[in-house]
C-alpha positions in Angstrom: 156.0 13.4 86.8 157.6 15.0 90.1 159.8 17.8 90.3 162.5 16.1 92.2 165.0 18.4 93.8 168.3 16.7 94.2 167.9 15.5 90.3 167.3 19.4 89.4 170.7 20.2 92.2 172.4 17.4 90.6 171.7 18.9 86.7 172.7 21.8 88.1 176.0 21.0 89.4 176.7 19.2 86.1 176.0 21.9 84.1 177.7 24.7 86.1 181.0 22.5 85.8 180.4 22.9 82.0 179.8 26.3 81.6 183.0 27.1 83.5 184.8 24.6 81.5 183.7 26.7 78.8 184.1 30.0 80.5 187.7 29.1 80.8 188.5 27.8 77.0 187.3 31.0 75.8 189.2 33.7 78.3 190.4 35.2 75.2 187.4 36.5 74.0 186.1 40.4 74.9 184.7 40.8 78.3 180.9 40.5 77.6 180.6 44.0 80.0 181.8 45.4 76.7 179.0 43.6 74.6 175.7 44.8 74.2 172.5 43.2 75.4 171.4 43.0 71.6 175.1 41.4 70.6 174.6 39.2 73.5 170.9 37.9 72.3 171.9 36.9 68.7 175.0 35.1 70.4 172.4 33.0 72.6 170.4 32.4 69.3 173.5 31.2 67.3 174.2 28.8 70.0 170.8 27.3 70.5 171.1 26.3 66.3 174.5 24.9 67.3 172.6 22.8 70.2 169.6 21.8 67.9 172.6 20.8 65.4 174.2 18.6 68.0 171.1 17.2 68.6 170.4 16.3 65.5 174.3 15.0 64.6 173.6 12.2 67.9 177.1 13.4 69.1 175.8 13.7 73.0 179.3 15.6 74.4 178.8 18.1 71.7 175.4 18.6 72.7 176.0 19.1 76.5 178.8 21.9 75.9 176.4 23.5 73.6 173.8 23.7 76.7 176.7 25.2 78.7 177.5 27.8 75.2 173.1 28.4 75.7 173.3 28.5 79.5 176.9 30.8 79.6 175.1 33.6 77.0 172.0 33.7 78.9 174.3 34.5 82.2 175.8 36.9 80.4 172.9 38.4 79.4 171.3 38.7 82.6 174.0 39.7 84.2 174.3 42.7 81.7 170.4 43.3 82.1 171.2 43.5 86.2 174.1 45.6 86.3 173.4 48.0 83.7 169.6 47.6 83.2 169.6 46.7 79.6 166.3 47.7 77.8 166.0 45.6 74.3 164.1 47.0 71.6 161.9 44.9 70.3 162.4 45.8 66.7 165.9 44.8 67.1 165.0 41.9 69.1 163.0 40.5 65.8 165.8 41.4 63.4 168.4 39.4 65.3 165.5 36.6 65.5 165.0 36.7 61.4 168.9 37.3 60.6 170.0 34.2 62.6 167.3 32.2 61.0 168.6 33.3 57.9 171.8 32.9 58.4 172.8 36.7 57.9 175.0 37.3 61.4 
């Protein structure tokens, strides 16, 4: 299989188109500036469950806003790591990893 450029630009534009659909439905929510980089993680987890249940429900429109929900955390959290230089401790890294698997946050 070949990596085929205008199919990854074409993706691309797609999923940009969804993530700002989804920017936009949830204005109301805090500024993510205000979150922090640990908040943001267990957010991205949450929705990558909520993907992997869309998935598994065969309910494809659900499943492609839950990409944009994945994709839109991990620009949040990026952006947070690049403007404020975010440093994640790794202990709290693996306790938001074992409290989203178990359902805890």
């Amino acid at each position: 299989m070949s990596f085929k450029m205008d199919q990854a630009n074409e993706a691309i534009k797609y999923l940009n188109e969804l993530q700002r659909t989804k920017f936009m439905i949830n204005t109301h929510k805090d500024a993510w500036e205000t979150l922090s980089a640990e908040t943001l993680l267990e957010g991205l987890f949450k929705e990558v469950i909520e993907l992997q249940e869309a998935l598994m429900s065969g309910k494809r429109g659900n499943a492609q806003l839950e990409c944009a929900d994945v994709a839109n955390y991990a620009v949040m959290l990026c952006d947070l790591i690049k403007r404020k230089g975010a440093q994640l401790d790794v202990s709290v890294i693996s306790q938001t990893i074992v409290e989203v698997e178990d359902g805890e946050s």
